[in-house]
FILO-604965 format. One record per atom (N, C-alpha, C): y, z, x. Coordinates in steps of 0.1 Angstrom, whole numbers, plus 5000, padded with zeros to 4 digits. Example, Ala and Ser with C-alpha at 12.3 -4.5 7.8 and 13.67 -1.06 7.14 Angstrom:
<recs>
494350785132;495550785123;496750785132;497850715128;498950715137;500050795129;
</recs>
This chain:
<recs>
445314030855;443913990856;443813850850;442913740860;443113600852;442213610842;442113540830;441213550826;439913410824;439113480819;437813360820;437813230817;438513190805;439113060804;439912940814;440513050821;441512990832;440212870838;439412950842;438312840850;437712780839;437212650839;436112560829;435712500840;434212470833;433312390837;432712270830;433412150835;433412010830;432311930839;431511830833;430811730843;430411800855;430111930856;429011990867;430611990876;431412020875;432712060884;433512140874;434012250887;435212370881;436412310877;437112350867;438612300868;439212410863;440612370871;441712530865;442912470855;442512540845;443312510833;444712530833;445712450834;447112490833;448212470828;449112610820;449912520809;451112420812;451112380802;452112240805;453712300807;454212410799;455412470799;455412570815;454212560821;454212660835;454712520847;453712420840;453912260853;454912250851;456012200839;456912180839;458412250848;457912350842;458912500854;458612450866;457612410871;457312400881;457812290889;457812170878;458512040888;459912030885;460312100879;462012160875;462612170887;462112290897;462512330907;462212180922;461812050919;461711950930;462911900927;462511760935;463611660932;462811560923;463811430917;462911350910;461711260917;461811210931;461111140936;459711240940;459511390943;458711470945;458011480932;459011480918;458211490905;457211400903;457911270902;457311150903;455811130910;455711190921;454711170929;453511280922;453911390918;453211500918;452511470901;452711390895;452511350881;451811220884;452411100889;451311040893;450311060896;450011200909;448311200916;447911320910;448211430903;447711530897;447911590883;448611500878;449111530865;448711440849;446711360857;446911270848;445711320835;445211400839;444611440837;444911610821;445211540806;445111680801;445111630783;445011760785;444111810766;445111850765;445611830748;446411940741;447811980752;447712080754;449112140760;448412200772;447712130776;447112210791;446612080803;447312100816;446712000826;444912060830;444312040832;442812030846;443311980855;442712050866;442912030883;441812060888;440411980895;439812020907;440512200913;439512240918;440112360928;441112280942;440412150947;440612050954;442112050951;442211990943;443711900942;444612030935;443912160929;445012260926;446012290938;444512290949;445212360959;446212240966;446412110967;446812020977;448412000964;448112000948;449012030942;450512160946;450012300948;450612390948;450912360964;450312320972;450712280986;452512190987;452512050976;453612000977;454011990968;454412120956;454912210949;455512310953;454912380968;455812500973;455312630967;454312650962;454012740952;452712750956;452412900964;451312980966;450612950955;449012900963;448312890957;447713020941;447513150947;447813260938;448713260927;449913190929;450913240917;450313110910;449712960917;449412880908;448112980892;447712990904;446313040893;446513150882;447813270888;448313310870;449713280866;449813170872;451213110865;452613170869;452213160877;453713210882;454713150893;455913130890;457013090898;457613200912;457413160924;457413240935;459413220931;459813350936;461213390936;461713500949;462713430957;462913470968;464413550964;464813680958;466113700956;467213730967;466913730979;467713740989;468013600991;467313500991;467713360995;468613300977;468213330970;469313290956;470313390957;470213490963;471413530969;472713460977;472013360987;473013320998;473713210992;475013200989;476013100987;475813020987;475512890982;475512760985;476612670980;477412640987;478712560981;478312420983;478812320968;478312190968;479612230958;480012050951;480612000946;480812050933;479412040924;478912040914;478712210911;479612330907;479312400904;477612460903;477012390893;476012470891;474612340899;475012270909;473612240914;472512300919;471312290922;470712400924;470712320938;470012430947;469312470958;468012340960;468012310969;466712210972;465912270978;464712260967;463012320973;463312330987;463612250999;463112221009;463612321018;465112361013;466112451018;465612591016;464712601003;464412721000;463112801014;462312641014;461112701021;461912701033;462812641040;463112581055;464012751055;464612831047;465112971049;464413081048;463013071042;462013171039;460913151053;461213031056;460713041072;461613101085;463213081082;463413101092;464213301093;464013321077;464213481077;463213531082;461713471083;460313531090;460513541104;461613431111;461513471126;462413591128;463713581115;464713681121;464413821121;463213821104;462613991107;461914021117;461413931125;460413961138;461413991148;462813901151;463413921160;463814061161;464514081144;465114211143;464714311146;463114331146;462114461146;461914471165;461714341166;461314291183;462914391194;463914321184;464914391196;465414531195;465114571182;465414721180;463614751187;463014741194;462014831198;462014781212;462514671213;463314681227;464214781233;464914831218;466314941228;467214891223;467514701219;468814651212;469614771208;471314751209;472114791197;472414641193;473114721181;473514621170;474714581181;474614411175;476114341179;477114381171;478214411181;479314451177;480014351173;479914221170;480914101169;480314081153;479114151146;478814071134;479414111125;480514061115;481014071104;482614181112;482714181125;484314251128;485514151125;485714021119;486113971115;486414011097;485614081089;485314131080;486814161072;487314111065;488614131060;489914051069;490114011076;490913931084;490813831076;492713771074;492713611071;493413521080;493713581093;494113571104;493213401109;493313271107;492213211116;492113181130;493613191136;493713221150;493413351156;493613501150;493213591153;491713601154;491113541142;489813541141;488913431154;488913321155;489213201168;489213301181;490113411179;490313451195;489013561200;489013611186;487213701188;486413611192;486013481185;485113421191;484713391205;486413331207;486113331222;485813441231;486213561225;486413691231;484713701235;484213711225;482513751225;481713631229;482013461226;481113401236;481413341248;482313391255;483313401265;483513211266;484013221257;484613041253;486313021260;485912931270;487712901269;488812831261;489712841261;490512811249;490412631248;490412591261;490312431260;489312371264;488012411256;486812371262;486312301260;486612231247;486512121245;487112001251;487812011259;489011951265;488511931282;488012021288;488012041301;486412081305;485612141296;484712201299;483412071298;483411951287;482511891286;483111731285;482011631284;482511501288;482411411273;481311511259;481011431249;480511511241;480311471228;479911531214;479111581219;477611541221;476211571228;476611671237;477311671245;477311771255;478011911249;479411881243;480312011235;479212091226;478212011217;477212061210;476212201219;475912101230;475212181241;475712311245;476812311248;477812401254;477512521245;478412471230;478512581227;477512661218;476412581215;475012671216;474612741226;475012701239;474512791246;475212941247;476312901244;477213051246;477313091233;476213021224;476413161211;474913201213;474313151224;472713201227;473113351235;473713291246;474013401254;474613521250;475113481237;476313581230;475013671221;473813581219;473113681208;472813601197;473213471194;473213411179;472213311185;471213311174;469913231176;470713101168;470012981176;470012851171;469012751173;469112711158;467812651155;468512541148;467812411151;467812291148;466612161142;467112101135;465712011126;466311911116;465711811116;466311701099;465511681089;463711711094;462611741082;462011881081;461711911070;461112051066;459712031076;459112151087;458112131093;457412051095;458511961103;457511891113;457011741098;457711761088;456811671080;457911511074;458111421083;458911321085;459211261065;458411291060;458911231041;459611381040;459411471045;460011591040;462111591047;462611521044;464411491052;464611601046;465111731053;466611781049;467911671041;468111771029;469711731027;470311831019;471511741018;472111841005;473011931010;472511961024;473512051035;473511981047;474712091055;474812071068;474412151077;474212271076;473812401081;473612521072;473012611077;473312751074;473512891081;473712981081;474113131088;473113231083;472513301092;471613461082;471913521089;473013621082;473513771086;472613881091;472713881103;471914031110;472214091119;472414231123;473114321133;472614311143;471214261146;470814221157;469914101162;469714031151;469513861155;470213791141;471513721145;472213631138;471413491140;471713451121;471113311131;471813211122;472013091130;472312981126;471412861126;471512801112;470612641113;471412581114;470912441127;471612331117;471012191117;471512121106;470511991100;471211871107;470211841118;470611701129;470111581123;470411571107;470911431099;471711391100;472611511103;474311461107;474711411121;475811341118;476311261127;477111391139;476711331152;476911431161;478111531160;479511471153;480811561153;480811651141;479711621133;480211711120;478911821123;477811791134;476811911138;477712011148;478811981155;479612041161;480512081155;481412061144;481612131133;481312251124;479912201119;479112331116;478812411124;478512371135;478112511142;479212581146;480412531149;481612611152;481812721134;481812631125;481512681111;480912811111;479612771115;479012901110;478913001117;479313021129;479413121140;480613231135;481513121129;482913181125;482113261114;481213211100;480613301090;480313441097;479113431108;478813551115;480113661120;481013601125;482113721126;482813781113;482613661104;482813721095;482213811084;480613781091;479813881082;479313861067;479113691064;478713651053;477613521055;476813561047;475613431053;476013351043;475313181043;476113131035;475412971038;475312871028;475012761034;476012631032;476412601040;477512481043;477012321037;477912261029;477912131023;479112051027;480612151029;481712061033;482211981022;481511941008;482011831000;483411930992;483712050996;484512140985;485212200994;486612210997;487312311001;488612400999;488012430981;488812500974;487912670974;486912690983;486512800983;487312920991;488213020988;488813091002;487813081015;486513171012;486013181025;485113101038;485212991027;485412851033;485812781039;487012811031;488012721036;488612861051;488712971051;488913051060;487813041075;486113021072;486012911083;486312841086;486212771074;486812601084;488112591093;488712661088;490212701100;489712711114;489212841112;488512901123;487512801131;486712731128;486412621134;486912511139;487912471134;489012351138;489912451151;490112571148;490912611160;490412621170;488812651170;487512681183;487712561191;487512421180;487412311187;488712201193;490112281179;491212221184;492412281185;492512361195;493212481196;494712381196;495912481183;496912441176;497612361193;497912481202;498712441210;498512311219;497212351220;496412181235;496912051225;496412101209;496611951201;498111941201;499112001199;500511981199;500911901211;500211941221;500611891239;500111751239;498811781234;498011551236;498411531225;499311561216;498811471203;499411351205;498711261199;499711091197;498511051184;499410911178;498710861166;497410821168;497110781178;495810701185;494610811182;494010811171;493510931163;491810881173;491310761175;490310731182;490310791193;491410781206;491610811215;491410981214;492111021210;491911181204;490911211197;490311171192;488411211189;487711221202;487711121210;487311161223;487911231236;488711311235;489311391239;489011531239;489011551220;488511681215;487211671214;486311571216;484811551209;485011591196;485811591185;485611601170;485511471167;485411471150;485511361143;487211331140;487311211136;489011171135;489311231123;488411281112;488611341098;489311471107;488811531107;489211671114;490611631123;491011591130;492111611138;493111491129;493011421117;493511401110;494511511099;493111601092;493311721085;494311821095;494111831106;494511891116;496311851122;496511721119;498111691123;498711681109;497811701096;498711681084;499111831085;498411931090;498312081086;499512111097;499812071105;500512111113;501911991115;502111951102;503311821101;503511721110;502511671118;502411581129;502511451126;501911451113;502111291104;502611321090;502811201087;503311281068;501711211064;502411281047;501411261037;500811131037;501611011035;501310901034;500510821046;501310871055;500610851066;499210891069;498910991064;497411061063;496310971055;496910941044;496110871036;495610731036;496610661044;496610551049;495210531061;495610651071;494610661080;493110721078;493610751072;491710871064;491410731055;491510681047;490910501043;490610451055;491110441066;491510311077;490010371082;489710531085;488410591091;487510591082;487710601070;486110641065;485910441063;486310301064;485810201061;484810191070;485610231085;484910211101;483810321098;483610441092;483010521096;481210501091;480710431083;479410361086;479110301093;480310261100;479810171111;479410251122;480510341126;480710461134;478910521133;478710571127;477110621124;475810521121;476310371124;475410311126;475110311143;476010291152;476310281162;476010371171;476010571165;475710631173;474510671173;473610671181;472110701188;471810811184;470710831185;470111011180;469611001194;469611101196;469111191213;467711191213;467711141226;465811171229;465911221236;464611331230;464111431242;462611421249;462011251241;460811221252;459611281243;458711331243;457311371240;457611481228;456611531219;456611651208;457111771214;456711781228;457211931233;458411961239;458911831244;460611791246;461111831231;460411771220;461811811210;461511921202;460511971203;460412131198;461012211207;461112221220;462512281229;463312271223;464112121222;465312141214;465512201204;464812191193;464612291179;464812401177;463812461187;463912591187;464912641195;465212771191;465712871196;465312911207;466112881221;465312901235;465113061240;466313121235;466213321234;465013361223;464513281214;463413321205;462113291211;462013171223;460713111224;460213271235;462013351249;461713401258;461113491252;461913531239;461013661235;460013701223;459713551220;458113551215;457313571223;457713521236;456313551249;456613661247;457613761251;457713871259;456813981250;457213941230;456414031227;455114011227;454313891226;452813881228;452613931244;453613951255;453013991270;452614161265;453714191255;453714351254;453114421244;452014311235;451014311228;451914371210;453214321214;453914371201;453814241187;453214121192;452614031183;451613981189;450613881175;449513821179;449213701184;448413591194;448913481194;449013431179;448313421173;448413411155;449313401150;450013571151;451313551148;452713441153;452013411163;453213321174;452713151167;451513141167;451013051156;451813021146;451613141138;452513101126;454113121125;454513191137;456313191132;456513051141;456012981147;456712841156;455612741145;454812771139;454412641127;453612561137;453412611149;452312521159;450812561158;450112461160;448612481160;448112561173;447212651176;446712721185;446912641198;445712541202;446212481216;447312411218;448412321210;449512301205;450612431208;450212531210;451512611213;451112741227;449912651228;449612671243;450012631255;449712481247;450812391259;451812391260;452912451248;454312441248;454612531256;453912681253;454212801259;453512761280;453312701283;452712661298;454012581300;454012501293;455412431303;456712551301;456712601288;458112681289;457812781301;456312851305;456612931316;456712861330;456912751335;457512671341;458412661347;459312721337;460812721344;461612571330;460612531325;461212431323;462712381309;462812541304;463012541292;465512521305;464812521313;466212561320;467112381321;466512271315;466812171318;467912141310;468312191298;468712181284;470112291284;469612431284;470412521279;471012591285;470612591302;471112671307;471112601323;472012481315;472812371325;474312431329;475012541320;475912571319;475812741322;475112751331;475612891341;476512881348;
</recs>
C-alpha cells in the first residue's frame, strides 16, 4: 500500500517523493552516458535524502529508466529471472547485462510466448531438432544435423550463394523454413540513440518457436557467423547470448566449431585452401579471422605464421568496415520486413484472421502504431514479403 507521504503538494503541483538509495539502484542498472542524462533532466531537484518529480517527468523518468511506472511509485526494481538466467559470456567475468539487452529480450520472449501458444493450438508438435544435439561433443556430427534439419548443403557457402549479404539470406531462410524465427535490429525499438551493444546475438530455447536475434551493428561476416552460432545453440538446447570476446567457455567454444564447419566444411577448405586468405574470404563469404583460426586448427599454417597474418588482418580490418555498406531496404516498411521475422508476420495475420489475437495485441507485439501496421500488414498481403526470403525456393 503507498503511503500518503509518497505524494506532496508543493506550489499548487503534485510531486512524488523518491528515495535517493531506490534512484541510485536504479541508475546502477544504465550505462554512464544514460546516468548522466537522467541526473541532468530529472534529478535536480531534492531535500535531504529524497528526489521530487512532477507526475510528468516521473513518468517520462521511469520511461528511460526502463522501469514500470508502478514499480517507480513503490520503489521497486523490475526483475526478469528467466532473462538473468540466460548466459551472457563477455570478457570480464562479472559484467553485467545492458539495460537495452534486457528490455530487447523481454520483448522478444513476448513474441515467443504468443508463438508458442499460437502453434500448439494450431496442432504444432514440438521440433524434434531442439536440443537433439544435447550431450554431443562431436562438432562435425553435430554440423551434419544441422544440415540434416535445414536441408543445407555441405558446400553452400561455396556453390549456393555469390556474397556475405546473400549467404546471410540463405541461411535464414532455411532456419525459417526449418522453424527457427529470426529477428534482426542495431537500436532498441525503433529508437536511433538507443544502439545495441555489448553483443552479437542471442538464442531463446523453445520446442516449438526457437528464436534467434541478431544485432546488424556487425560487420556482415561476423552476422553470418552468429547466426550459424546460434542455430548450432538451438540443437544444442541452450539459450545463451553471444559476445565472441572469450573462447575459453566449453559450450562456446563447442558452437563455434559447429559454426565454422556449417560455413567451412573441413574437407571443401582442405581442397581450395591456399595462403591468399583474401581470396578465400570470398570464396567462403567468412571473415579471414575465421578461416585463419580455421587453417591453424587444421595445421595448414604454423603458429607463427598465424600470428603474423591475424596482425596483417586486424590493421586492414577498420578499413575493411569502413568500406563495407549497410543494406538498404528503401522506406520504414522495407526495413521492418527485414527485421522481422517473415514466418511471425504470416502467423500474426493468421491468428488475428482466426480471432486468436487482437489488432492491439498485433500492435503491441510488432511495437507498431495502429495505422502503421496497417499498412505494413496490406503490403505484406500483397504477396510482397516474397522479394527477400523466399528468393530461395
Amino acid at each position: 500500500m503507498i503511503k500518503e507521504e509518497k505524494f506532496l503538494k508543493k506550489r499548487g503541483r503534485i510531486y512524488i517523493r523518491l528515495n535517493e538509495k531506490y534512484i541510485h539502484d536504479v541508475l546502477e542498472r544504465l550505462d554512464e552516458e544514460d546516468k548522466k542524462k537522467l541526473e541532468e533532466n530529472f534529478l535536480k531537484n531534492k531535500e535531504q535524502n529524497y528526489y521530487f518529480l512532477t507526475i510528468k517527468q516521473a513518468k517520462e523518468f521511469a520511461k528511460r529508466a526502463y522501469v514500470p511506472f508502478g514499480y517507480l511509485i513503490i520503489e521497486k526494481l523490475p526483475i526478469n529471472k528467466e532473462i538473468e538466467e540466460i548466459p551472457y559470456f563477455r570478457k570480464q567475468p562479472n559484467e553485467k547485462l545492458p539495460i537495452e539487452v534486457k528490455e530487447l529480450i523481454k520483448d522478444i520472449k513476448e513474441k515467443q510466448d504468443f508463438l508458442n501458444e499460437y502453434l500448439q493450438e494450431l496442432g504444432n508438435e514440438k521440433l524434434e531438432y531442439v536440443g537433439i544435439a544435447k550431450g554431443l561433443s562431436d562438432s562435425k556430427e553435430i554440423a551434419s544435423l544441422v544440415r540434416k534439419y535445414l536441408e543445407l548443403p555441405e558446400n553452400w557457402t561455396v556453390n549456393e550463394v555469390k556474397s556475405r549479404t546473400d549467404a546471410f539470406r540463405y541461411l535464414r531462410y532455411k532456419a525459417e523454413k526449418a522453424g527457427i524465427f529470426v529477428f534482426l535490429d542495431s537500436v532498441l525499438f525503433g529508437n536511433n540513440s538507443k544502439k545495441l551493444r555489448g553483443f552479437k546475438g542471442f538464442s531463446l530455447i523453445d520446442d516449438f518457436a526457437p528464436i534467434v536475434f541478431i544485432n546488424t551493428n556487425e560487420a556482415k561476416s561476423i552476422q553470418l557467423f552468429t547466426l550459424a552460432h546460434e542455430i548450432a545453440h538451438i540443437f544444442l538446447g541452450e539459450s545463451e547470448i553471444t559476445d565472441f570476446d572469450i573462447f575459453n567457455i566449453s559450450l562456446e567454444r563447442l558452437a563455434n566449431k559447429v559454426a565454422v564447419e556449417l560455413l567451412v566444411p573441413e574437407r571443401t577448405f582442405k581442397e581450395k585452401f591456399s595462403k591468399d586468405f583474401q581470396q578465400l574470404s570470398k570464396v567462403f563469404k567468412v571473415s579471414e579471422m575465421v578461416l585463419l583460426i580455421r587453417a591453424l586448427e587444421l595445421k595448414l599454417i604454423k603458429e607463427d605464421e598465424y600470428r603474423f597474418l591475424m596482425e596483417d588482418y586486424k590493421i586492414r580490418l577498420k578499413e575493411l568496415e569502413k568500406e563495407e555498406k549497410k543494406e538498404k531496404y528503401g522506406d520504414y516498411y522495407n526495413t521492418q520486413k527485414n527485421k522481422i521475422s517473415n514466418r511471425f508476420i504470416t502467423l500474426l495475420i493468421d491468428a488475428m484472421n482466426n480471432n486468436f489475437i487482437s489488432f492491439i495485441d498485433a500492435s503491441h507485439l510488432t511495437r507498431m502504431k495502429f495505422k502503421t501496421l496497417e499498412n505494413f500488414l496490406k503490403k505484406m498481403a500483397k504477396g510482397w514479403e516474397s522479394e527477400i526470403h523466399y528468393r530461395y525456393k
